[in-house]
C-alpha positions as CSV (number, residue, x, y, z in Angstrom):
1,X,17.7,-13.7,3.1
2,X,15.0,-12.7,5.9
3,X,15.6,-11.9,9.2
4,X,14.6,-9.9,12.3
5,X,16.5,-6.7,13.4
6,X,19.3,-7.8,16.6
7,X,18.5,-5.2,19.8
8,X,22.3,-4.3,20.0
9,X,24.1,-1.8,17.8
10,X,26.8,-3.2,15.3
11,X,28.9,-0.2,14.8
12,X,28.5,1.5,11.4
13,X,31.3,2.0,8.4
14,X,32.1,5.2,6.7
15,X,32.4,5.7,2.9
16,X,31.7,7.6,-0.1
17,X,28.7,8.7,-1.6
18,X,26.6,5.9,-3.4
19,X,25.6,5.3,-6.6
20,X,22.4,3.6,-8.0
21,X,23.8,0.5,-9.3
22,X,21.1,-2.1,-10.7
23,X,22.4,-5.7,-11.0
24,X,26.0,-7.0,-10.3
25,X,27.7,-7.5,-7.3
26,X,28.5,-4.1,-6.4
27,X,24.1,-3.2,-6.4
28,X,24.1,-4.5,-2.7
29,X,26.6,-2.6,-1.4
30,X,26.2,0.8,-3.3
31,X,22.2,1.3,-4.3
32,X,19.9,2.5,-1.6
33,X,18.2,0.7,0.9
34,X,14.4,0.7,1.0
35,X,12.7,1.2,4.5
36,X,8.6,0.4,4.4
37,X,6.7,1.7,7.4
38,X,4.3,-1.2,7.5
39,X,3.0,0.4,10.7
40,X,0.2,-1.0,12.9
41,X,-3.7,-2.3,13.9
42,X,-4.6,-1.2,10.2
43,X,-8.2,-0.6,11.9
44,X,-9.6,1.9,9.2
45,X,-9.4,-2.0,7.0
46,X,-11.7,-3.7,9.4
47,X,-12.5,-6.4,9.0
48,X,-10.0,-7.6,6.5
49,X,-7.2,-6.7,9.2
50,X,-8.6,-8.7,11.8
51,X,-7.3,-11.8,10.1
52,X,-4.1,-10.6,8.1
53,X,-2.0,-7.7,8.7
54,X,-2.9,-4.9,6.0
55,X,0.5,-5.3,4.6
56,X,-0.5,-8.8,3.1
57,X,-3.9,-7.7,1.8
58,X,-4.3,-8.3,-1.6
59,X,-4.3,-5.0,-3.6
60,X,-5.3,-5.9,-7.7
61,X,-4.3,-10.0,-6.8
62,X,-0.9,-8.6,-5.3
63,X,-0.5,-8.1,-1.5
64,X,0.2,-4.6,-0.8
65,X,3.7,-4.8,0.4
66,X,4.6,-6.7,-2.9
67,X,3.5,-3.5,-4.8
68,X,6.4,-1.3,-2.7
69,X,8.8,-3.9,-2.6
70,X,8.8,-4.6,-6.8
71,X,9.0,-0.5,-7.1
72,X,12.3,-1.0,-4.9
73,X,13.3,-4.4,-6.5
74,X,13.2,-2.5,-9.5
75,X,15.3,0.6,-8.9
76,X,18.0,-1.7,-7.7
77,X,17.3,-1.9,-3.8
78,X,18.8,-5.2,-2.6
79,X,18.1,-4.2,1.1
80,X,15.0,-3.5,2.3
81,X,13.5,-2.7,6.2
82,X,9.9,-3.7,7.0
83,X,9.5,-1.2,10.0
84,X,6.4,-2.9,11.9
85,X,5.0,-3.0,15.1
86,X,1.8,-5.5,14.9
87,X,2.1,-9.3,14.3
88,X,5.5,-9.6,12.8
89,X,6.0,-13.4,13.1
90,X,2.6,-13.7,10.8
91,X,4.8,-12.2,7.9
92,X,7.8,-14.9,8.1
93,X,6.3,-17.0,5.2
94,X,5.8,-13.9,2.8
95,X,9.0,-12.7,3.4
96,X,10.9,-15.9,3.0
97,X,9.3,-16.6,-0.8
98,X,9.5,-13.1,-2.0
99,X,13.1,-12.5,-0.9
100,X,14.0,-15.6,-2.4
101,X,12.2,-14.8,-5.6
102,X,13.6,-11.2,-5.7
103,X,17.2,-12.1,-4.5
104,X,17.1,-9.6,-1.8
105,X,17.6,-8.8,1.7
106,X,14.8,-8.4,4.0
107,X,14.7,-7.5,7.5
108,X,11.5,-6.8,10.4
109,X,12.5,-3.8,12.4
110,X,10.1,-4.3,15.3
111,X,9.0,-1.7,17.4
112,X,8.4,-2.5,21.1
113,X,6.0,0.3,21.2
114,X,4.4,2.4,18.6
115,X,7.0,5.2,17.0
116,X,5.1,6.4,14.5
117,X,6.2,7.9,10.7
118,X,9.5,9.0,11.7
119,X,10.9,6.8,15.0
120,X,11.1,4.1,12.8
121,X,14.1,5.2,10.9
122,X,15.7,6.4,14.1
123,X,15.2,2.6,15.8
124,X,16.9,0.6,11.9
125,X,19.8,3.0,12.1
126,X,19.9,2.4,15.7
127,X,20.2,-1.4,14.8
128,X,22.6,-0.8,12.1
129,X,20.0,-1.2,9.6
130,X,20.8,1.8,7.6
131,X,24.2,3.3,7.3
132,X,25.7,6.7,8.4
133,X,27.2,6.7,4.2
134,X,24.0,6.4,2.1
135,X,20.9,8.0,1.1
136,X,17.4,5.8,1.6
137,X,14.2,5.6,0.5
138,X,11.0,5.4,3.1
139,X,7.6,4.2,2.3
140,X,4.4,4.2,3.5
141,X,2.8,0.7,2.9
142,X,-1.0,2.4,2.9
143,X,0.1,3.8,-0.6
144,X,-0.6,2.6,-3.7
145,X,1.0,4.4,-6.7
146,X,3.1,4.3,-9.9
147,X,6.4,6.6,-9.1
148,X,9.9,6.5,-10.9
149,X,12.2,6.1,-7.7
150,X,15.3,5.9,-10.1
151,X,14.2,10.2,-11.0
152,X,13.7,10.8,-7.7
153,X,17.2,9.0,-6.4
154,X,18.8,11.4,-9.3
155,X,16.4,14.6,-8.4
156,X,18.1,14.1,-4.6
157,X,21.5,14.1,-5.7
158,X,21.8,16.9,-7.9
159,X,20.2,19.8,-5.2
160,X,22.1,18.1,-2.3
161,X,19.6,18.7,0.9
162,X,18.0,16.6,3.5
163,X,15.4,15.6,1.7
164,X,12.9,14.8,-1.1
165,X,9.9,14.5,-0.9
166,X,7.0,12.8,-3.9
167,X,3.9,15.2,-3.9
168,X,0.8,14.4,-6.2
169,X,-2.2,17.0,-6.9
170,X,-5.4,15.5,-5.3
171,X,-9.1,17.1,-5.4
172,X,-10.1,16.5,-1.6
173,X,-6.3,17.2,0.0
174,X,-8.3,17.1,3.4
175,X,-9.2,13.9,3.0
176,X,-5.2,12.8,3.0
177,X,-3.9,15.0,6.0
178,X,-3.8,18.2,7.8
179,X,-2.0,20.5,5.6
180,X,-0.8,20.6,1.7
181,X,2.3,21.7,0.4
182,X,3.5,25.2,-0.8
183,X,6.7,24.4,-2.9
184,X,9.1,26.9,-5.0
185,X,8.6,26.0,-9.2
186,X,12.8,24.7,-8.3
187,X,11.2,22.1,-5.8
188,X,12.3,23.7,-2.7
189,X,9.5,23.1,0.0
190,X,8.7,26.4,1.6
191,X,6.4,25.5,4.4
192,X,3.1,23.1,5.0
193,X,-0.1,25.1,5.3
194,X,-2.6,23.8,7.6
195,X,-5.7,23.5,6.2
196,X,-8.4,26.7,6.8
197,X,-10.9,29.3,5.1
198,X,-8.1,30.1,2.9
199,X,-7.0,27.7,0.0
200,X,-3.3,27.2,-0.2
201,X,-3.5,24.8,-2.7
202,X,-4.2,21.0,-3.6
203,X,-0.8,19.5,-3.5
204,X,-0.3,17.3,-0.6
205,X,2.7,14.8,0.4
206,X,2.2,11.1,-1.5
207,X,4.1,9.2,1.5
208,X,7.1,8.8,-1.0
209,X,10.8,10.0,0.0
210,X,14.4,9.5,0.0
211,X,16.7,11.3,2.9
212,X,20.6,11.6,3.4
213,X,22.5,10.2,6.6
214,X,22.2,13.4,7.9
215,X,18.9,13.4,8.8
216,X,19.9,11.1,11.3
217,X,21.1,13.8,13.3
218,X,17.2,15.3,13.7
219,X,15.8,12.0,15.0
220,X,15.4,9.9,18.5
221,X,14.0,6.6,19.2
222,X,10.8,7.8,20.1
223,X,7.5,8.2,18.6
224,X,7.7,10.9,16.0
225,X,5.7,12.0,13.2
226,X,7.0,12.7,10.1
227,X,4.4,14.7,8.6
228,X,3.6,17.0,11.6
229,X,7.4,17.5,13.0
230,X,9.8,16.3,10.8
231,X,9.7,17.7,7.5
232,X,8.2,21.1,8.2
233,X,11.1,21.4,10.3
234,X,13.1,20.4,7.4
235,X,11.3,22.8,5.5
236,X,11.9,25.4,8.0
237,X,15.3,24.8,7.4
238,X,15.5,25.1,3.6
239,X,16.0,20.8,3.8
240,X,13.5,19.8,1.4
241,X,12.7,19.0,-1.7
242,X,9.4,18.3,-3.7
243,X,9.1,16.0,-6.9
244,X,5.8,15.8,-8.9
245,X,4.2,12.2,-8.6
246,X,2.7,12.2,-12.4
247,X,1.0,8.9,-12.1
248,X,-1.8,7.4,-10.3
249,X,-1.7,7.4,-6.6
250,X,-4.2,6.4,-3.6
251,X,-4.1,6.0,-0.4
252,X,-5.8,3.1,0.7
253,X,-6.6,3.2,4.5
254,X,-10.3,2.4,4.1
255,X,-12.4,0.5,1.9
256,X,-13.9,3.2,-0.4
257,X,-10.3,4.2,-1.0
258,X,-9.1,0.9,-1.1
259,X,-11.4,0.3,-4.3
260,X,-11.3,3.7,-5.9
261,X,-7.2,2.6,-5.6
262,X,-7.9,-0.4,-7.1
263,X,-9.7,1.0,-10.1
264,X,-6.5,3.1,-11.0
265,X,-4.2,0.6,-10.4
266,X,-6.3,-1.5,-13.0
267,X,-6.4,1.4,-15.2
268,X,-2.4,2.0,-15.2
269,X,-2.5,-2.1,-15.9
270,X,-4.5,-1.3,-19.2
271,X,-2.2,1.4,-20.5
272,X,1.0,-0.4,-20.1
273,X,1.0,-3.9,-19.1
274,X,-2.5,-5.0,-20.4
275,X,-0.3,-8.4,-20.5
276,X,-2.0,-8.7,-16.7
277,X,-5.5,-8.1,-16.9
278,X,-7.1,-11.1,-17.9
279,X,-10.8,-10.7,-18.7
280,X,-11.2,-13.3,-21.3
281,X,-12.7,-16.1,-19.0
282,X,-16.3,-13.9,-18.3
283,X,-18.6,-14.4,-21.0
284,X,-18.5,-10.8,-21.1
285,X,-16.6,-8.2,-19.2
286,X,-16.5,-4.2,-19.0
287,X,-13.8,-1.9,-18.6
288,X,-10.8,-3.1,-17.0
289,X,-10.9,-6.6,-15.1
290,X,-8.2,-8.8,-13.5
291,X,-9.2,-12.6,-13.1
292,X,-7.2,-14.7,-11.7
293,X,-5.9,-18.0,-13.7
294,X,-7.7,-20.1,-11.0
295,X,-10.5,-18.8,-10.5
296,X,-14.0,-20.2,-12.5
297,X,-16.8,-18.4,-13.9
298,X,-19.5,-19.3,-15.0
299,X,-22.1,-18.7,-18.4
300,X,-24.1,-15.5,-18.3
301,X,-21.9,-13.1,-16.2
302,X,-21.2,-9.4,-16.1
303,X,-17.9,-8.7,-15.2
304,X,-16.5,-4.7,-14.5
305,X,-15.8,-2.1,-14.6
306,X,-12.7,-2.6,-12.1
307,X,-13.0,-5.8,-10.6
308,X,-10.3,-7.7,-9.4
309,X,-11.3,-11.7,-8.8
310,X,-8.6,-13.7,-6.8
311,X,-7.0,-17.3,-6.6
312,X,-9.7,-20.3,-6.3
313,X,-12.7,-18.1,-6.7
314,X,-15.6,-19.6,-8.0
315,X,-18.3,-17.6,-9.4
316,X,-21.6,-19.5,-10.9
317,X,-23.8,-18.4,-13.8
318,X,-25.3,-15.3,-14.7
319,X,-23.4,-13.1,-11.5
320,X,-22.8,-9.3,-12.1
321,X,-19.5,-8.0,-10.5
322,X,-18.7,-3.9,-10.6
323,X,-16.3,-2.4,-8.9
324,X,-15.2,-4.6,-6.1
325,X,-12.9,-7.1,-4.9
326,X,-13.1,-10.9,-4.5
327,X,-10.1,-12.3,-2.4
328,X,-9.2,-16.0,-2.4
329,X,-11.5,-18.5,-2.3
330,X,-14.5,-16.2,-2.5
331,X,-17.9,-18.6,-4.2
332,X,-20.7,-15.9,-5.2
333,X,-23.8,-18.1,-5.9
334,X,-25.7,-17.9,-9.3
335,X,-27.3,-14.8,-10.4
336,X,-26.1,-12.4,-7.1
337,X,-24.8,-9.1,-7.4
338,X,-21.9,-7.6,-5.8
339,X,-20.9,-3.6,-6.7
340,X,-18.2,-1.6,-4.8
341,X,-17.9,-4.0,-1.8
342,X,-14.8,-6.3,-0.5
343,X,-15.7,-9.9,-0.1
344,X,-13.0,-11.4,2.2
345,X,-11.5,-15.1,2.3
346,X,-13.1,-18.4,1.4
347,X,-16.2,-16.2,1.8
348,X,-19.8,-17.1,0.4
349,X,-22.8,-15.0,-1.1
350,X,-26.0,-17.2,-1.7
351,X,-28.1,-17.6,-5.0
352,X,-29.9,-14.1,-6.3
353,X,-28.2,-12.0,-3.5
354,X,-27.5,-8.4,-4.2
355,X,-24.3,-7.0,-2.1
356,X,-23.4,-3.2,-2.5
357,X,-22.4,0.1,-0.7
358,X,-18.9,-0.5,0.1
359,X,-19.7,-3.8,2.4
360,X,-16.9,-5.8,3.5
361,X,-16.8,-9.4,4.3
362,X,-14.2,-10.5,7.1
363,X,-12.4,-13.7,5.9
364,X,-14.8,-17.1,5.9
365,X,-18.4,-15.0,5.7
366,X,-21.5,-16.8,4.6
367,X,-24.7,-15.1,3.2
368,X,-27.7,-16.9,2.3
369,X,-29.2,-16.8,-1.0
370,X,-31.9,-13.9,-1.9
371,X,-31.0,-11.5,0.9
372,X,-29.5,-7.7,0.2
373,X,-26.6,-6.6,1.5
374,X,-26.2,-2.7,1.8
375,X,-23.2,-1.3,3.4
376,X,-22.6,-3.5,5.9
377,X,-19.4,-4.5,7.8
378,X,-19.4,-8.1,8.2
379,X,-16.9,-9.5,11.1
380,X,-15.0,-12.8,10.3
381,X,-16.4,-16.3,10.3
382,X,-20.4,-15.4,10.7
383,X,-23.3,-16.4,8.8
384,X,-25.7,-13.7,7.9
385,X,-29.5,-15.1,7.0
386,X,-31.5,-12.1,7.0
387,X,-31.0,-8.7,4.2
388,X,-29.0,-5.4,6.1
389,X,-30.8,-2.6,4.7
390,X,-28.3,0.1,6.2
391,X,-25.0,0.0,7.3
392,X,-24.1,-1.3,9.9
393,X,-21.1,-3.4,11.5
394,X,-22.3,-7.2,12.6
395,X,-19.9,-8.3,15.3
């Protein structure tokens, strides 16, 4: 079932610690709930957001919620809370085939305002959205990642704290966030070390957690941030927990990240579940490539490394695709070339056009043919005629 989160409190029931229970009647009622901070404007994925919330933007042919909500699906969540403050209503239709498909139960929290990482979770159990009895998992929905959430449910049971927290080991950990995390070889978080002259290490938090009820009792309905107050408070406290994310992960605010994501996402497909890369409909193709069963291509293309082509895309003879990502309904005229740029809805790239440096194309974009393309950040339903040599943003 879908629904929206009531304003009024149902009062909330007592009872013992849960297990995680996958399948059966007793799974909704005893595995943990799932609460994804879908958040806000999603303005660091301009122009892709300005026509879908970043939530539904297709990550690898799979909107990026769908990735969380399978990980949760699959651990046995039956319940799960989209926290969101931006557009709600425009997510009814996803939410209603999806939790039909999944069999599960999920319900918009909206925020009347803003409350940031950690109000969120304050404002469900307010609205009786997550129970006073049970632990819960909280996501961030700008994450992409492959995580075991059935280790880190067991890992949060056996020490007993607050908290628990997924790290990963990046190379850039100022890229992700203010401060990294110094952690006891048990797990136990010690404190978060802003970042400075001196290194304190690469290990940063991965936006993956799962609290107790208790950390109720360190929360208000107000906007909070989980990363700057909350957990080095729980830290403070001796409260939290660490688990090593040994997958790939990738935060994918902007567009650079958002294909250097994709390329490990295709990458974990091609180790385990090569079942869903399907590169056999370019004449040839390179490294790891997804193609959608709809989509056409035609003789004489070059397709990949790390390419991801989406439903109803047509692409003619002779293109070369690396690195980038064509959403629905994307045409790229005969003998273009498109490397590490997003190409947005039912968007068009002329004849012998070359499009590169990270360009995005808002949805329903239309470049003529023999022009070049070079970082540029196209705004939804415009027609380009003439090359962009640097980048630049074309409102």
């Amino acid at each position: 079932s879908v629904s929206w989160a009531p304003s009024a409190s149902p009062s909330r029931s007592t009872g013992s610690h849960p297990q995680l229970v996958k399948g059966g009647k007793s799974a909704r009622t005893m595995a943990p709930k799932g609460l994804i901070l879908v958040g806000g404007l999603g303005t660091q994925l301009r122009p892709l957001t300005l026509s879908k919330p970043k939530a539904l933007i297709e990550f690898g042919n799979k909107p990026l919620l769908l990735h969380l909500i399978e990980h949760l699906v699959h651990a046995g969540v039956t319940d799960v809370i989209l926290a969101i403050n931006y557009r709600a209503a425009t997510m009814k239709d996803f939410l209603d085939k999806y939790s039909h498909q999944y069999g599960i139960s999920i319900t918009c929290c909206e925020e009347t305002e803003p409350l940031g990482t950690a109000g969120p979770i304050a404002l469900a159990r307010e609205r009786g959205l997550l129970d006073d009895h049970e632990p819960f998992f909280v996501m961030n929905c700008d994450i992409v990642c492959d995580f075991n959430l059935h280790a880190l449910f067991e890992f949060h049971k056996a020490h007993g704290k607050v908290g628990t927290i997924m790290v990963t080991r990046v190379d850039e950990p100022a890229k992700y966030g203010k401060s990294v995390v110094v952690a006891h070889e048990t797990g136990l978080i010690e404190r978060f070390v802003e970042h400075g002259r001196t290194f304190a290490g690469n290990v940063i938090n991965a936006g993956v957690y799962i609290f107790s009820p208790s950390l109720f009792e360190r929360l208000a309905i107000r906007p909070t941030s989980m990363e700057r107050e909350v957990l080095p408070r729980l830290a403070e406290d001796n409260q939290l927990y660490s688990m090593h994310l040994e997958g790939y992960w990738m935060n994918v605010k902007r567009p650079r990240d958002f294909l250097q994501g994709q390329a490990a996402y295709l990458a974990h497909l091609a180790t385990g579940k090569r079942e869903e890369l399907l590169g056999g409909k370019a004449d040839h193709s390179v490294g790891n490539v997804k193609i959608d069963p709809t989509a056409t291509i035609g003789e004489g293309c070059l397709i990949g490394p790390d390419v991801a082509v989406g439903p109803g895309c047509v692409i003619a003879d002779g293109v070369r695709l690396e690195r980038s990502t064509l959403l629905e309904g994307v045409t790229v005229g005969a003998h273009s070339v498109v490397l590490d740029s997003i190409l947005g809805w039912q968007s068009t790239v002329g004849s012998w056009t070359r499009v590169e440096g990270v360009s995005v194309l808002g949805e329903d974009v239309h470049l003529a043919g023999e022009i070049f393309i070079n970082g540029a950040l196209i705004l939804p339903h415009k027609s380009i005629e003439e090359s962009v040599a640097e980048p630049k943003i074309i409102m």
